[in-house]
C-alpha positions as CSV (number, residue, x, y, z in Angstrom):
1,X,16.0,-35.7,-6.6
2,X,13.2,-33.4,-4.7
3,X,15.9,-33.5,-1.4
4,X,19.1,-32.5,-3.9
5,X,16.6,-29.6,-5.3
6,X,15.6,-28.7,-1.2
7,X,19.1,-28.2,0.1
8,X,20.6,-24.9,-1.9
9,X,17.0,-23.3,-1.4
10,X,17.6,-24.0,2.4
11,X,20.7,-22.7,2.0
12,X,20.2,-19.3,0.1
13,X,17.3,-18.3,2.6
14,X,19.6,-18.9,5.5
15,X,22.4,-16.4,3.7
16,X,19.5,-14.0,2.8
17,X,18.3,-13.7,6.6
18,X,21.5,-13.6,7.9
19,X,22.3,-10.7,5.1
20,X,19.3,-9.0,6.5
21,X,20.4,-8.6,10.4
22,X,24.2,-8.1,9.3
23,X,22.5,-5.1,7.3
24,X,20.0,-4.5,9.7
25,X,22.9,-4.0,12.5
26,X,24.5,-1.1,11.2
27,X,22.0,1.2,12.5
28,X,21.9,-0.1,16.1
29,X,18.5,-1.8,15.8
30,X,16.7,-3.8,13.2
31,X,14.8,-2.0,10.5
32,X,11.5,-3.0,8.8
33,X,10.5,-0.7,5.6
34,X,6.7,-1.1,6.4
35,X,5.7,0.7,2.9
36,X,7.5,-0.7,0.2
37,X,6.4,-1.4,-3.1
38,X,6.8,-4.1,-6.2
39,X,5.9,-3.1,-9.9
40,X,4.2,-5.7,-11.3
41,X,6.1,-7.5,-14.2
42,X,4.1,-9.1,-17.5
43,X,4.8,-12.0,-16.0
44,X,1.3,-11.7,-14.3
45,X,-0.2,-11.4,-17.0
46,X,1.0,-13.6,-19.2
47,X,1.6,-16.5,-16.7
48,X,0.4,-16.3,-13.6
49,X,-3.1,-15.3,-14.9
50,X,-5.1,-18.2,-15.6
51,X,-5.4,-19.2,-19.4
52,X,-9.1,-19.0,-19.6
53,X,-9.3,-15.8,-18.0
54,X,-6.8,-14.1,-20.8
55,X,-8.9,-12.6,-23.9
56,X,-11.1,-11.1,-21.2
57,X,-8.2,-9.8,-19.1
58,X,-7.2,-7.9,-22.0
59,X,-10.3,-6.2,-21.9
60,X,-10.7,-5.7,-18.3
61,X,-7.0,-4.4,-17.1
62,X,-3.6,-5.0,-19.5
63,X,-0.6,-3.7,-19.0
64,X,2.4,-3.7,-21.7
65,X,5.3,-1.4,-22.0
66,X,7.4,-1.0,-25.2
67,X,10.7,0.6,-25.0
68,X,9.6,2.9,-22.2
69,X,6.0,3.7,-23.8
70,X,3.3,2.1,-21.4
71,X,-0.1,0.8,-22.8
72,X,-3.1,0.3,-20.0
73,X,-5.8,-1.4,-21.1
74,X,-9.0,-0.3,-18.3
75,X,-12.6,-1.7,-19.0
76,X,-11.7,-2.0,-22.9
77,X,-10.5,1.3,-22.9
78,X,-6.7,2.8,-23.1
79,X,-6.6,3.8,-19.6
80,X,-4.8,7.2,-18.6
81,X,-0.7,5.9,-18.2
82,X,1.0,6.7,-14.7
83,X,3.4,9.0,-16.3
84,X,3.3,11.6,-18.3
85,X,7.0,11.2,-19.7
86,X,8.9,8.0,-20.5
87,X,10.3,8.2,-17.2
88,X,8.5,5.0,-15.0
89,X,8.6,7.1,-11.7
90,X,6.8,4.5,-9.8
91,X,10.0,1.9,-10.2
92,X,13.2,4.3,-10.8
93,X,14.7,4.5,-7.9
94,X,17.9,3.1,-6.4
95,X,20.3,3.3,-3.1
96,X,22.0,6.3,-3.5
97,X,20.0,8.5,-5.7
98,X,19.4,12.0,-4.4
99,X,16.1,14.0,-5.8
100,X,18.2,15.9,-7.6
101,X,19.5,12.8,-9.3
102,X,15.9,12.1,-10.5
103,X,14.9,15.9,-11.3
104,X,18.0,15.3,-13.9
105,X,16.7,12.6,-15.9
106,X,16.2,13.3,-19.3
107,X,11.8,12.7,-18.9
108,X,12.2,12.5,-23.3
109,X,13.8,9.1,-23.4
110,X,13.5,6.0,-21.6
111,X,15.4,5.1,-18.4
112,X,15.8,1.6,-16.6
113,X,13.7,0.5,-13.9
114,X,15.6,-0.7,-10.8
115,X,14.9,-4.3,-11.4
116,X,14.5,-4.8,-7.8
117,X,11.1,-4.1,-8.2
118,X,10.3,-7.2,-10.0
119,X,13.3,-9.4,-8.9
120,X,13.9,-10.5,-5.4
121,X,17.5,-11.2,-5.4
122,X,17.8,-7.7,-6.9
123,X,15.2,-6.4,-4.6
124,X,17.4,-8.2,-1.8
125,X,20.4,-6.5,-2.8
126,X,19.2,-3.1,-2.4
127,X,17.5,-4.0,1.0
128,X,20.9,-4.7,1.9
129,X,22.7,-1.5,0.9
130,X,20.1,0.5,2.3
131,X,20.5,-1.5,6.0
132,X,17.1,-2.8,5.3
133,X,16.1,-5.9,7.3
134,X,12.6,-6.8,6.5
135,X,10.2,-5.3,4.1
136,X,6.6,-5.1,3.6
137,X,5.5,-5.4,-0.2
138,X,2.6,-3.8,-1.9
139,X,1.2,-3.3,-5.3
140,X,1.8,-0.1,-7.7
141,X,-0.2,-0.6,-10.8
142,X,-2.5,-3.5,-8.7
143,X,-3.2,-0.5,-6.3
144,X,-3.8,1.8,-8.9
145,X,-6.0,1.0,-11.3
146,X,-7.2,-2.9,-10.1
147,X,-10.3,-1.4,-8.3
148,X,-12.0,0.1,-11.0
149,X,-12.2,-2.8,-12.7
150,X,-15.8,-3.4,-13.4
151,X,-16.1,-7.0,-13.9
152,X,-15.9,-9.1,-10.8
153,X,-15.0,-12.1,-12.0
154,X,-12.2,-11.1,-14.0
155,X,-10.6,-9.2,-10.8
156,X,-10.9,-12.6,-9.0
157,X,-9.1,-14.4,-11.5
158,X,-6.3,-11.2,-11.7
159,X,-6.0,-11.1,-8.0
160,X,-5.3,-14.5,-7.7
161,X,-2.5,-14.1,-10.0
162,X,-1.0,-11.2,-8.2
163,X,-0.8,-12.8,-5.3
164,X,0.8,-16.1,-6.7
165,X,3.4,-14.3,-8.4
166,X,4.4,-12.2,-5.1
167,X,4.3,-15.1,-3.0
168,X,6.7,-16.3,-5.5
169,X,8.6,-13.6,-5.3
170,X,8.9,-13.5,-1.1
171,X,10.0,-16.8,-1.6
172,X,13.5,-15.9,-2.0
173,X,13.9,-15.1,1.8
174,X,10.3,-15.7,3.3
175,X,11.8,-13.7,7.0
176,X,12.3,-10.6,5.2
177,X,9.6,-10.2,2.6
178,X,6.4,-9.7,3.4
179,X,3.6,-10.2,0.9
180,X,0.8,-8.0,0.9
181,X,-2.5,-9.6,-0.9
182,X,-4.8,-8.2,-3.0
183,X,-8.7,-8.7,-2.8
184,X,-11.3,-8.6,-5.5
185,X,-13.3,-5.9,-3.4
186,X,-15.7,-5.9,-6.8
187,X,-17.8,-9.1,-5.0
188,X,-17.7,-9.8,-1.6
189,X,-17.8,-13.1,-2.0
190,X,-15.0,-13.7,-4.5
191,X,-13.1,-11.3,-1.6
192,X,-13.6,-13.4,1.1
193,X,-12.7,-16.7,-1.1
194,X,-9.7,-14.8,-2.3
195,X,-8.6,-13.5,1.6
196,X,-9.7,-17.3,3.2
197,X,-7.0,-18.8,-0.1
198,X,-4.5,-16.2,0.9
199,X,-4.2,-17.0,4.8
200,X,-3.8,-20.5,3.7
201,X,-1.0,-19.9,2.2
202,X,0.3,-17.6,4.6
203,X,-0.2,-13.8,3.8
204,X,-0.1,-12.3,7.2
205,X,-1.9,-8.4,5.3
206,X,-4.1,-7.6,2.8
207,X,-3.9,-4.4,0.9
208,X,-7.1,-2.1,0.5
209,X,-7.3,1.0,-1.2
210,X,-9.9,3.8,0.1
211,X,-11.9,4.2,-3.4
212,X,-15.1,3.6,-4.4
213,X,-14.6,-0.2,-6.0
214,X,-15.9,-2.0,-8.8
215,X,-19.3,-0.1,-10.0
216,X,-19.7,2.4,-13.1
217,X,-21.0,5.9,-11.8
218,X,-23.7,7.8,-12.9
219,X,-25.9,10.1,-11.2
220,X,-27.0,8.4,-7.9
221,X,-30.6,9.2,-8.9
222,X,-30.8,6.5,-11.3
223,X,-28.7,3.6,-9.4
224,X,-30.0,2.0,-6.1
225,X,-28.3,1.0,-4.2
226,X,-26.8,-2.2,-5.5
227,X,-25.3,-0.5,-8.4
228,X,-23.4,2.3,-6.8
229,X,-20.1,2.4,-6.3
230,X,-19.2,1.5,-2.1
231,X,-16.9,2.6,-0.1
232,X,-14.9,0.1,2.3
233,X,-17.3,0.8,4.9
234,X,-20.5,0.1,3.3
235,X,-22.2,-2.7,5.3
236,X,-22.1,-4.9,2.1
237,X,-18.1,-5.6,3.2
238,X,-19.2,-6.1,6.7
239,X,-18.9,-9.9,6.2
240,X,-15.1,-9.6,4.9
241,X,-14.5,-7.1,8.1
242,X,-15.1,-9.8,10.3
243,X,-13.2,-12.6,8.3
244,X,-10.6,-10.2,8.5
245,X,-10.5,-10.0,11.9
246,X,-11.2,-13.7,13.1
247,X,-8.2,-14.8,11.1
248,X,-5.8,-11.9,12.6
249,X,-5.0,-11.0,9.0
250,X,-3.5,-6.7,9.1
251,X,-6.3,-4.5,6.6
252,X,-3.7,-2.3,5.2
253,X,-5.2,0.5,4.2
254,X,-2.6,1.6,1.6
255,X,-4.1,4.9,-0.9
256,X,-2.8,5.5,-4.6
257,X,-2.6,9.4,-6.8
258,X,-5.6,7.9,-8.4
259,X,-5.2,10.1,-11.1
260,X,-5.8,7.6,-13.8
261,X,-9.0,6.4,-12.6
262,X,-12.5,8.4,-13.3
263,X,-13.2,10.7,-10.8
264,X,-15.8,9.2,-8.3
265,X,-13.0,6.1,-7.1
266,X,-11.5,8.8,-5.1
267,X,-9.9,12.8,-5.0
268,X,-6.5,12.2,-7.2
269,X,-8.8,12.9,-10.6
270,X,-10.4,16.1,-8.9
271,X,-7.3,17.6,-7.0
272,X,-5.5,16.9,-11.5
273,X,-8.4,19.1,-12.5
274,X,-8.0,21.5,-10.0
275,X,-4.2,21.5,-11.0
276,X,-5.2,21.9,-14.6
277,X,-7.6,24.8,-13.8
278,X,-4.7,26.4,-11.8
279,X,-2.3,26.0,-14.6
280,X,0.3,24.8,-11.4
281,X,2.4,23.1,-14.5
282,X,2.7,20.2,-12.2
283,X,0.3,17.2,-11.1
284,X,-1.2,17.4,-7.6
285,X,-2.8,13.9,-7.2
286,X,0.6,12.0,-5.6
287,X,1.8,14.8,-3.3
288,X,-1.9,15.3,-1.9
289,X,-4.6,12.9,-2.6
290,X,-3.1,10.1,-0.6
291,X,-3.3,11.8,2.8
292,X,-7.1,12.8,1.4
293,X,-8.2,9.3,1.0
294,X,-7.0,8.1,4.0
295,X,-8.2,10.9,5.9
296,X,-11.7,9.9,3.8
297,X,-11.3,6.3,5.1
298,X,-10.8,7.4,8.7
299,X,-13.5,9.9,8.9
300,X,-15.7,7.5,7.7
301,X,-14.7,4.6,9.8
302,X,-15.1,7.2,13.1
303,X,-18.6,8.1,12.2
304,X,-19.7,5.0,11.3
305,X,-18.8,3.1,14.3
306,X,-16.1,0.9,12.0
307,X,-13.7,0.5,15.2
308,X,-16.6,-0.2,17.5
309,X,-17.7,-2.8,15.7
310,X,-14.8,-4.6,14.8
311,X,-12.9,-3.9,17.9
312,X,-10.1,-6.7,17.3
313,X,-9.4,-5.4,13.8
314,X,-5.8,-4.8,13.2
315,X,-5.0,-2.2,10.6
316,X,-2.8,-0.1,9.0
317,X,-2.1,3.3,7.3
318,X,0.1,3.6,4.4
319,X,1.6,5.8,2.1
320,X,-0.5,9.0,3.0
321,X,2.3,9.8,6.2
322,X,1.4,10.5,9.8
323,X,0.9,14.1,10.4
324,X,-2.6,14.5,9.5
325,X,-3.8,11.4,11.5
326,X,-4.2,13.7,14.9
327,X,-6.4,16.5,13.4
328,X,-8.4,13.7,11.6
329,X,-9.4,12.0,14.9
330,X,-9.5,15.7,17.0
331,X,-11.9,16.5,13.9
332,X,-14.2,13.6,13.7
333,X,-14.8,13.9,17.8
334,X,-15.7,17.9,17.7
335,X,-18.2,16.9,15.1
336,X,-19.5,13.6,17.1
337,X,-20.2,15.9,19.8
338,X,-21.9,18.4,18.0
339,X,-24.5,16.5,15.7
340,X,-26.6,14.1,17.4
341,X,-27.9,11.7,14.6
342,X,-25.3,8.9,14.8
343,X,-25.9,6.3,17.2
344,X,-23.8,3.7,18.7
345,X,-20.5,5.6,17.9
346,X,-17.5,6.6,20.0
347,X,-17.9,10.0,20.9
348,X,-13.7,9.9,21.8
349,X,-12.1,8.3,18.5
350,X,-9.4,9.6,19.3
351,X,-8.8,7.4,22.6
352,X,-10.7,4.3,20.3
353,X,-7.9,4.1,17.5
354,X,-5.0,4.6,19.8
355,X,-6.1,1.5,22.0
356,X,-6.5,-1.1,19.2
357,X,-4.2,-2.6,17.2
358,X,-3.1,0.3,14.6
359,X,0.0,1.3,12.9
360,X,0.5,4.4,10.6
361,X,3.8,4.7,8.2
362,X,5.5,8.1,8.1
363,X,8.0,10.0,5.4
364,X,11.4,10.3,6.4
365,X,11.4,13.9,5.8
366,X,8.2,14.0,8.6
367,X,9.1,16.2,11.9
368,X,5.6,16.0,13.5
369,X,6.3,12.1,14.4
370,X,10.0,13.5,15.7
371,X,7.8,15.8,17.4
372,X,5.2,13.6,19.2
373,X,6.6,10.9,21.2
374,X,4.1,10.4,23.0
375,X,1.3,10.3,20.9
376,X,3.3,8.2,17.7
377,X,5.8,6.1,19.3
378,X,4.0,3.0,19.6
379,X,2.0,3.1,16.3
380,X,4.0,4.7,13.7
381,X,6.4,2.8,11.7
382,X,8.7,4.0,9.1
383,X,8.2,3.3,5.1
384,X,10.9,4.5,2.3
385,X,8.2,3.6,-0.7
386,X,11.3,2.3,-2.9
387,X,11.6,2.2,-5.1
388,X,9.2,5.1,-6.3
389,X,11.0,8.4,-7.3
390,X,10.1,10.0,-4.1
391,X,11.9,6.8,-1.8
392,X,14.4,7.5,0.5
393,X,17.2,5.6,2.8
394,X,16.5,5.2,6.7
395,X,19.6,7.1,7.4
396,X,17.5,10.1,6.2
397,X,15.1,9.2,8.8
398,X,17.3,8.2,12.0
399,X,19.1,12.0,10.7
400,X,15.8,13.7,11.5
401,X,14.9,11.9,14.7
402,X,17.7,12.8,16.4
403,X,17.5,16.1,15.1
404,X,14.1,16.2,17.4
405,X,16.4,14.7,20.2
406,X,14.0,11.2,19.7
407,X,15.1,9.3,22.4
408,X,17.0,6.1,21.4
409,X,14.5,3.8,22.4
410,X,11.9,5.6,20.3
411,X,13.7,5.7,17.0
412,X,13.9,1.9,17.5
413,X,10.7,1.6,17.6
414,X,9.8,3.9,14.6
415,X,12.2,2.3,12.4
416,X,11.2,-1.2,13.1
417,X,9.6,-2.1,16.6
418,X,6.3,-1.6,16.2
419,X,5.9,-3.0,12.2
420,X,7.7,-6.3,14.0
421,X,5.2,-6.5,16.5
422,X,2.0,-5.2,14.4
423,X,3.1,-7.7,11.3
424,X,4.7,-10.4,14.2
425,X,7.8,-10.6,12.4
426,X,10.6,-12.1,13.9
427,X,13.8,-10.2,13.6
C-alpha cells in the first residue's frame, strides 16, 4: 500500500517540474519570482495549530473571514483589518489583470480571492501562465501582524504551524516552491528551536520582518531594557545571527505596510497618521513604509557592525524594491566618516554589502535597476508579489529592461540568475 500511494506523487512532481521549465522557456531563460506571497488559509488555525495551544491562540492572533468581512483577533483585541473595503487586496490578483482591472472592483461587495494563494495546484497553474519557473513563498497576514504578538509561547506554537502547513503546501512540486519560515522572534530561544526544526526539514530561508518584536511599549523611562521592544539587531538575537549563518539558512528580510500594528513595531502606523493629518484620501503605509523599514534595518545593521560580525551571513531584501538601496549605503558611509563614536564598524559599507552574499528584489516598473548594471546585476532579483493587487507578470519586467538596452545576459540574471544561485535552486 505505502509504494501504490508513492508512485502518482512521484509522478505529479515530475509533470509539475517539467511544467515549470516548459513555462519557464518562453522567455529565453528560467525565471524565479523571488518575492511571492501565500495568504494564510484557516486551515492554520484550525489544524495545523496544535490543540492545546487553541483557546489561547484565539486570544493571541485569530483570523476568520465571513463572506468578505475579516475579523483579527491581536492580543485579545479586534485588531485593525488589512483592508478598509471588502476587497482582500492582499490575495486578488490573477494572470492577466491590469491595475485598471483592480481599480474597477466594486470595494462594497465581496470579490474572490485567487485561490492560488492557498492552493498549490492553483498556485501552480498561475505560475505557469505567467512563465513562472520557481517561486519563493512568504507570509501576508504571518508578516503582518505575527510580530506583535506579545506572548512568546503562543507565537512558537503559531509559527510552528505556519510552517507545517507551507511545507505542505510546497509539497506539491518541492523544485519550484520555495518555503520561507517564520520564527518566533518574541524569545530567542523558541527562535532558534523553531529555525534548528525548520532546517531539518529543509527550509533553505527564513523570513524576518524589520519591526520592533514581541514587547508592549510604553515610555522607555519606565522599561529596562529587558522589556523594550528590540530591533533585529539588538545583541539579544546575536545567538540566532550566528545559527543563522552556520547552517547557510538566507535571513530574508522581507517588510509589511504595518499599518495595523501600534505604532512603535515600525513607520506604516505613523506615515497612516500623517496621511490622515494630510486628508491624502488614500493610505500611505504600503506604497512607502516598506522601503522605510528596510532602509531602517540597513542603516542599523551598517552602524552597528551587523555585516562585520557576521560576515558569512547570507541575506536578502524584499518587497521594499531596489532603488533606495545605493543612497542607503552612500548615506550610512558619509555619516561613519563624520561621527567618531562607533567602533569596530566599516567605514565603506557600501563595498561591505556588495561583497557578501546579498540579494535585493525589485518592482517591475523599477528603471534604476535597468539603469545600473553594474552596480545591481549580480544582486538584484526580480519579485511580482502575486498575488497582491499591486503584482505584476515578468513580461512587464523583461519590457522595461530592454527598454534600458539591459544587455541579454543581465536580464537573465535579474529575472532568475542570481535568486538560483543565492537560494541554490536548481533550474
Amino acid at each position: 500500500m505505502a509504494t501504490a500511494r508513492k508512485r502518482p506523487t512521484q509522478r505529479r512532481a515530475k509533470t509539475t517540474a517539467t511544467r515549470g521549465t516548459a513555462a519557464a522557456a518562453r522567455h529565453g531563460f528560467p525565471v524565479i519570482d523571488a518575492d511571492s506571497h501565500v495568504f494564510e488559509p484557516a486551515a492554520i488555525w484550525e489544524e495545523y495549530l496544535d490543540r492545546a495551544y487553541r483557546p489561547l491562540a484565539r486570544a493571541a492572533f485569530w483570523y476568520e473571514d465571513v463572506d468578505g468581512s475579516a475579523t483579527v483577533i491581536l492580543n485579545g483585541k479586534p485588531a485593525k483589518p488589512l483592508n478598509a473595503s471588502r476587497i482582500n487586496r492582499q490575495a486578488i490578483w490573477r494572470p492577466g489583470m491590469r491595475p485598471e482591472d483592480i481599480g474597477a472592483l466594486d470595494p462594497s461587495r465581496a470579490h474572490p480571492t485567487n485561490p492560488g494563494a492557498a492552493d498549490a495546484t492553483a498556485r501552480l497553474k498561475d505560475m505557469d501562465a505567467m512563465g513562472v519557473g520557481q517561486a519563493v513563498l512568504f507570509p501576508t497576514l504571518f508578516a503582518e501582524y505575527f510580530p506583535a504578538i506579545e506572548n512568546p509561547d503562543v507565537a512558537a506554537a503559531l509559527a510552528r504551524a505556519y510552517n507545517d502547513w507551507l511545507w505542505d503546501f510546497t509539497r506539491k512540486a518541492p523544485k519550484r516552491l520555495l518555503p520561507v519560515a517564520v520564527l518566533p522572534l518574541q524569545d530567542v530561544n523558541f527562535a532558534l528551536r523553531e529555525l534548528r526544526r525548520a532546517a531539518r526539514r529543509g527550509f533553505r530561508a527564513v523570513c524576518l520582518r524589520p519591526a520592533f518584536v514581541g514587547r508592549k511599549f510604553g515610555s522607555y523611562a519606565h522599561y529596562d531594557s529587558s522589556t523594550r521592544p528590540h530591533f533585529l539587531n539588538h545583541p539579544e538575537y546575536d545567538r540566532l545571527w550566528t545559527e543563522i549563518e552556520a547552517l547557510r539558512i538566507t535571513a530574508c528580510i522581507h517588510p509589511s505596510p504595518g499599518s495595523t500594528n501600534a505604532e512603535w513595531t515600525s513607520t506604516g502606523p505613523y506615515l497612516e497618521r500623517v496621511a490622515g493629518a494630510l486628508r491624502t484620501g488614500h493610505y500611505l503605509a504600503e506604497s512607502v513604509a516598506p522601503t522605510m523599514d528596510n532602509a531602517i534595518f540597513l542603516t542599523a545593521i551598517c552602524f552597528y557592525a551587523h555585516m562585520e560580525r557576521f560576515p558569512k551571513l547570507r541575506f536578502a531584501m524584499h518587497h521594499s524594491g531596489a532603488s533606495w538601496v545605493t543612497l542607503a549605503l552612500e548615506k550610512a558611509e558619509t555619516y561613519l566618516w563624520l561621527l567618531s563614536n562607533f567602533k569596530d564598524v566599516s567605514l565603506e559599507p557600501e563595498h561591505v554589502f556588495f561583497q557578501r552574499p546579498t540579494l535585493v528584489t525589485f518592482n517591475s516598473w523599477e528603471s534604476s535597476v535597468a539603469r545600473l548594471p553594474d552596480t545591481f546585476g549580480t544582486i538584484a532579483a526580480w519579485g511580482s508579489r502575486y498575488p497582491h493587487h499591486d503584482a505584476s507578470a515578468p513580461e512587464e519586467a523583461i519590457a522595461n529592461l530592454h527598454k534600458w538596452k539591459v544587455p541579454d545576459d543581465v536580464v537573465a540574471r535579474y529575472m532568475g540568475g542570481n535568486a538560483a544561485r543565492h537560494f541554490g535552486l536548481a533550474a
